[in-house]
C-alpha positions as a printed Julia matrix, in Angstrom:
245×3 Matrix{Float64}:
 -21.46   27.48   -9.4
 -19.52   29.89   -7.13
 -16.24   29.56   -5.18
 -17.87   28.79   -2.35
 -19.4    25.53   -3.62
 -16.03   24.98   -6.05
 -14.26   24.67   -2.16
 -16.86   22.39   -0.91
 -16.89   20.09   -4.11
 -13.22   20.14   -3.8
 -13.15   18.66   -0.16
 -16.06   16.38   -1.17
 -13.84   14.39   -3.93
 -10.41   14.23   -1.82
 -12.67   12.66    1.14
 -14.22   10.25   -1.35
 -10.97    9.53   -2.46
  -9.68    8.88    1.0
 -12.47    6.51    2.22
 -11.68    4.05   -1.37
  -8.18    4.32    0.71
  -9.69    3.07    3.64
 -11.87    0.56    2.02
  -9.11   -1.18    0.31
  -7.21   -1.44    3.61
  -9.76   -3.23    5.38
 -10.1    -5.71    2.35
  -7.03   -6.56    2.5
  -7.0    -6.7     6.37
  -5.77  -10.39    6.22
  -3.78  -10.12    2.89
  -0.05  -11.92    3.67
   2.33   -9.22    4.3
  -0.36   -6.23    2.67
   1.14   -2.63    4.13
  -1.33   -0.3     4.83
  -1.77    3.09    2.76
  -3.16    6.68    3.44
  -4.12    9.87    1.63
  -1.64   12.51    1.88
  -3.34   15.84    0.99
  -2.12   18.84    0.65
  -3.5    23.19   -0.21
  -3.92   24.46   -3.78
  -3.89   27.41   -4.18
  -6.1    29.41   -6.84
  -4.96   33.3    -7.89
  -8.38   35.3    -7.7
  -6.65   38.78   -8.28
  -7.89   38.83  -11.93
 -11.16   37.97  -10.97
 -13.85   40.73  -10.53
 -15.49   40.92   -6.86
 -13.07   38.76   -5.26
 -10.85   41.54   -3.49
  -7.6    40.03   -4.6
  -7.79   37.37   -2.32
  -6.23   33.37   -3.26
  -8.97   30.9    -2.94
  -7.99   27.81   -1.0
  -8.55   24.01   -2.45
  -8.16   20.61   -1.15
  -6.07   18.32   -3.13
  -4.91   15.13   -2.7
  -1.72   14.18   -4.45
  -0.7    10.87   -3.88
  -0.38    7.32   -0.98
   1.9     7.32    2.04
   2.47    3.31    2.89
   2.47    2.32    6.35
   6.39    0.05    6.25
   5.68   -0.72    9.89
   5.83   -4.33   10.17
   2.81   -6.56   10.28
   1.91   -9.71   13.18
   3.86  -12.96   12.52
   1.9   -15.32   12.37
   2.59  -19.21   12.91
   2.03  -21.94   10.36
   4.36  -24.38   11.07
   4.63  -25.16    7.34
   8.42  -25.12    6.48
   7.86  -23.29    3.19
   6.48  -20.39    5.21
   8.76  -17.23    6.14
   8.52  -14.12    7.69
  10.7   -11.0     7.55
  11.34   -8.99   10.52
  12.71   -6.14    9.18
  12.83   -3.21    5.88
  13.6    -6.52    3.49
  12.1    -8.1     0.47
  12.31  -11.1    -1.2
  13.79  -11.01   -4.83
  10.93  -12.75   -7.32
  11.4   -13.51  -11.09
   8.43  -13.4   -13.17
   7.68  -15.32  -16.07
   9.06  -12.69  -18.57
  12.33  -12.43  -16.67
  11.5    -8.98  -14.6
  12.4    -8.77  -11.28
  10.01   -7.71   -8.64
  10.29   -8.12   -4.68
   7.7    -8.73   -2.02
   7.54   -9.54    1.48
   5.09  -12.34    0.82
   6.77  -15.62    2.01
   4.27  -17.96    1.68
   6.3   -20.54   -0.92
   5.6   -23.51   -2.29
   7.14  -25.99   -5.13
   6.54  -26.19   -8.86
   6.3   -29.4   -10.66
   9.95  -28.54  -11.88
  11.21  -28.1    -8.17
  11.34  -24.48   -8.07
  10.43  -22.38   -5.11
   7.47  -20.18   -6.22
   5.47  -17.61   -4.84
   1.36  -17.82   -5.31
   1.45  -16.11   -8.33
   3.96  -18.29  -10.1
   7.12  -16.56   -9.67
  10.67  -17.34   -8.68
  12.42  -16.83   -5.77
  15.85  -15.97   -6.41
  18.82  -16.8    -4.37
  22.01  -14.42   -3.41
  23.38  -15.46   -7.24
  20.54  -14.06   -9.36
  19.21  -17.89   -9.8
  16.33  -19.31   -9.4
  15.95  -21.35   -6.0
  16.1   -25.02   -7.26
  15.18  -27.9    -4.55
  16.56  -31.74   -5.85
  14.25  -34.82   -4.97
  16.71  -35.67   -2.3
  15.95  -32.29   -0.32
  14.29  -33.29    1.94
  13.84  -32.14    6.1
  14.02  -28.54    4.43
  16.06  -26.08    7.5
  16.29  -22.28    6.94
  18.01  -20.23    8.66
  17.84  -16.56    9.59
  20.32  -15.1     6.32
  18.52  -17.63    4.36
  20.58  -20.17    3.87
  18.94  -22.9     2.85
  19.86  -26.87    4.29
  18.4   -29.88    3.66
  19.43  -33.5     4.92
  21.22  -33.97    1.85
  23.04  -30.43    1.54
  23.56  -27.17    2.04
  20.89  -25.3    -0.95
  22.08  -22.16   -0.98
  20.85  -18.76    0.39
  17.38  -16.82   -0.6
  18.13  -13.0    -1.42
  16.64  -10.53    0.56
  17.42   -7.1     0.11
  16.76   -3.13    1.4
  15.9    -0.11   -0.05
  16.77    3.3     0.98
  13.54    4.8    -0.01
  11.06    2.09    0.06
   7.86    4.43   -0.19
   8.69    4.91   -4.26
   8.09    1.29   -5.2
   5.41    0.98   -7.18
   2.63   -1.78   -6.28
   2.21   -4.33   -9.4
  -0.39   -6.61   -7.82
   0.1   -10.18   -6.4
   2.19   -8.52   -3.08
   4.88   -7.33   -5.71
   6.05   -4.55   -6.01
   8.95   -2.65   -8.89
  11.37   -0.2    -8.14
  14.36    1.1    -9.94
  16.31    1.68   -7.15
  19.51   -0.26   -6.12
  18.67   -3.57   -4.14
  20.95   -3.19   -1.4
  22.0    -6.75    1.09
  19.81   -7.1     4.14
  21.71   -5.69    6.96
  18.91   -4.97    9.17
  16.31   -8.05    8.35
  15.99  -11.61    9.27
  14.06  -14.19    8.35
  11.84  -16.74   10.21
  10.83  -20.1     8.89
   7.45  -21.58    9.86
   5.51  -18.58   10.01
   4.1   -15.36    7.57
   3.5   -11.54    7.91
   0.0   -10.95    8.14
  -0.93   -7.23    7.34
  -0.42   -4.64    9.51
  -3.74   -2.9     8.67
  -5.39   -2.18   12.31
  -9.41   -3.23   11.07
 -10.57   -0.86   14.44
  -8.51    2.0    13.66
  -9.31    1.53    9.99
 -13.41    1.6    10.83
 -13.05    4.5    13.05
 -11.09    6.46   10.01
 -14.07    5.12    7.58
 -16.94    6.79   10.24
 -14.73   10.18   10.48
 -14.62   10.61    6.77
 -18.07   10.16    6.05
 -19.41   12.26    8.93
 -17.06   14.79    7.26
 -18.21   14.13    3.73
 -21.97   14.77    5.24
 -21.2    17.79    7.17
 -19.7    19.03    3.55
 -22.64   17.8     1.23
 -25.3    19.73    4.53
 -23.26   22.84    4.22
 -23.81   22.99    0.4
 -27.37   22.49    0.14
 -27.77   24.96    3.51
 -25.67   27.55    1.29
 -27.46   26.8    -1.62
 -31.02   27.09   -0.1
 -30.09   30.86    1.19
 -28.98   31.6    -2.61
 -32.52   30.45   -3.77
 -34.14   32.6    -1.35
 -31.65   35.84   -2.33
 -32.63   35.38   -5.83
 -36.51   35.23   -5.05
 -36.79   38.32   -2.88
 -34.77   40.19   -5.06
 -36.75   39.24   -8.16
 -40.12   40.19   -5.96
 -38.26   43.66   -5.42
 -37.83   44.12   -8.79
């Protein structure tokens, strides 16, 4: 295989790449708080001066090196459940696993344990501004929650759910479950709020997402055309010059 079809290949697998991108997206099109992701790409460069016939010229690759995520903010959507709340804003939640890590996620769809803990879906904790666990008594009841997250009940005031910032919120690392982990500093929420009574839905756009899928693969086509076309006039090249011969 020549350099020609080494190019082509190389285009081929970052576009295959891309479209699982894409796919994923529009799975998780109605995922709670799911941020959407793209292919960031980028030219590699191959040095061709040692290599006989190729004029000293660099050969040009495609190569994609890594996921931009989308932080825009997805639709809030209403629920009127109490136990449901949204960020507007950069913030996450602070969640402690079950082996003590701490992971954050914008995914405020909460509900009790059976030992009056407020837990996310996949079992974890929510932690308040203290580092604890967010405990609710029997007597809570008539649950209020307000926009720092301070949390009242009839009985008393709770205490306050953490949410915090990052400064560079594109390096945290997705761990599954709407978590993510990051070792940066958690910094206090200056620029989020919180809304009880409803949940981020994702901002994947499903139209935008489609048209991106057909683009790709119309690409990926032209690509895999172009290769067979270039391999087809090869064929011939060698037969007529064997009949010369």
């Amino acid at each position: 295989m020549d350099t020609t079809l080494y190019v082509a290949l190389s285009h081929q697998t970052a576009m295959r790449r891309h479209i699982d991108v894409v796919a994923n997206n529009l799975a998780n099109m109605n995922t709670t708080a799911f941020r959407k992701e793209s292919v960031m790409f980028q030219e590699f460069l191959m040095d061709m001066t040692e290599t006989p016939g190729r004029g000293g010229k660099n050969v040009a690759y495609v190569q994609d090196y890594g996921l931009a995520r989308h932080l825009t903010n997805g639709q809030l959507i209403p629920t009127s459940n109490p136990l449901d709340l949204a960020l507007s804003g950069p913030g996450y939640f602070a969640v402690e696993t079950d082996d003590g890590e701490v992971l954050y996620s914008r995914n405020g769809h909460m509900k009790m344990s059976d030992d009056g803990f407020l837990i996310s879906d996949s079992g974890g904790r929510f932690l308040d501004v203290d580092g604890n666990p967010v405990a609710i008594g029997a007597e809570d009841t008539d649950l209020t929650i307000a926009s720092d997250g301070t949390i009242t009940s009839k009985a008393r005031q709770i205490g306050r759910i953490n949410i915090v910032e990052f400064e560079n919120a594109q390096s945290m690392k997705k761990v599954g479950d709407s978590m993510y982990r990051t070792d940066e500093e958690a910094l206090p929420a200056e620029k989020t709020s919180l809304i009880q009574g409803m949940i981020e839905g994702s901002n994947v756009n499903p139209i935008e997402e489609m048209t991106t899928m057909i683009n790709i693969m119309r690409s990926y086509q032209a690509v895999s055309k172009a290769m067979d076309d270039y391999q087809e006039l090869r064929n011939r090249a060698i037969n007529r010059l064997g009949r010369i011969q």
